[in-house]
C-alpha positions in Angstrom: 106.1 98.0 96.1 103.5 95.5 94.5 102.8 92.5 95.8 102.3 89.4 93.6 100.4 86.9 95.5 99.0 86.5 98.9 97.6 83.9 101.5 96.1 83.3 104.9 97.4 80.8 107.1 95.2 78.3 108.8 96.3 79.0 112.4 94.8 77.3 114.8 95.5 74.3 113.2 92.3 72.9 111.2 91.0 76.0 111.7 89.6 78.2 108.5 90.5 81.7 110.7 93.4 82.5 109.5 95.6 85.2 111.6 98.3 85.8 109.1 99.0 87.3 105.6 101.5 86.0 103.7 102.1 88.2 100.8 105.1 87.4 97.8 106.9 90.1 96.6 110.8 90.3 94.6 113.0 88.2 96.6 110.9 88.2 99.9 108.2 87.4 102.1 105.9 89.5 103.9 103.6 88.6 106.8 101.4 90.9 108.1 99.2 90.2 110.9 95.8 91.0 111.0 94.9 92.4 114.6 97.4 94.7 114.0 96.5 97.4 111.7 99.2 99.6 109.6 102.0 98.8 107.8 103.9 96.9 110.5 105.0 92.7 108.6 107.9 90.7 109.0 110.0 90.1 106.0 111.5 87.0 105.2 114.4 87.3 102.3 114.7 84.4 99.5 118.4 85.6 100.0 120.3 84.6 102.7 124.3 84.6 103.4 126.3 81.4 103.5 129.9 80.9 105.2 132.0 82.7 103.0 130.2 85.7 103.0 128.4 85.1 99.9 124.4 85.3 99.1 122.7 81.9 98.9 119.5 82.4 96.5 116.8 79.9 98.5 113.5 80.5 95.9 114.8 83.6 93.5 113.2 86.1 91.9 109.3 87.3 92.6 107.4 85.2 94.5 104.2 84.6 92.7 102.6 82.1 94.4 102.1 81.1 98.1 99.9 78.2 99.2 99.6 76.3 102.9 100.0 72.2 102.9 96.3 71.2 104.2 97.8 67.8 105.4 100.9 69.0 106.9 99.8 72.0 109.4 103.2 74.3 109.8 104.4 73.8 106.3 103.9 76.6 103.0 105.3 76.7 99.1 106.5 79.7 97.9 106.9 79.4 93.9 108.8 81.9 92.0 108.7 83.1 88.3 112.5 81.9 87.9 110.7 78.2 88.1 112.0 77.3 91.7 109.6 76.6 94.3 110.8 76.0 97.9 109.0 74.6 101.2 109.1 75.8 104.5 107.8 75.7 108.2 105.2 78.4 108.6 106.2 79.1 112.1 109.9 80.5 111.6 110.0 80.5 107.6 112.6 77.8 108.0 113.5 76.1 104.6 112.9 72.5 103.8 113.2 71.9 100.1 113.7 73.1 97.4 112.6 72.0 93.8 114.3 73.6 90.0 112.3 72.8 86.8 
């Protein structure tokens, strides 16, 4: 599987080391961390289930762009090439908004 973009976090907080990788692939997130070597991440889906059963797209497609909010610690964009980009709290991939165009 080929990943399409990737980012460090800035954990601690106004720190530049960052201790994640977050890397944008079709319809997920990975996050690797870096003191553990191999191919051990945590996925996050773009996909998630609502209460009829049925899938609820959140940013679709391949993520192809990932960046960190410098004024808002906790906070990422994940942009995808169907033109929807979506926020979210770094911490538990929560989403915030999300923006068509």
């Amino acid at each position: 599987m080929i990943c399409f973009d990737a980012g460090f976090n800035d954990s601690p907080p106004q720190s530049l080391s960052g201790t994640r990788i977050f890397a944008g692939y079709n319809k997920s997130t990975r996050i690797f961390d870096i003191h553990c070597a191999g191919r051990d991440f945590e996925q996050r889906s773009t996909i998630q289930g609502n209460k009829e059963g049925q899938s609820v797209s959140l940013c679709s497609g391949i993520i192809s762009s990932i960046a960190f909010s410098p004024s808002h610690t906790g906070m990422l964009a994940r942009g995808s090439c169907s033109q929807t980009t979506s926020m979210h709290r770094k911490d538990n991939m929560e989403q915030l908004y999300v923006l068509h165009g």
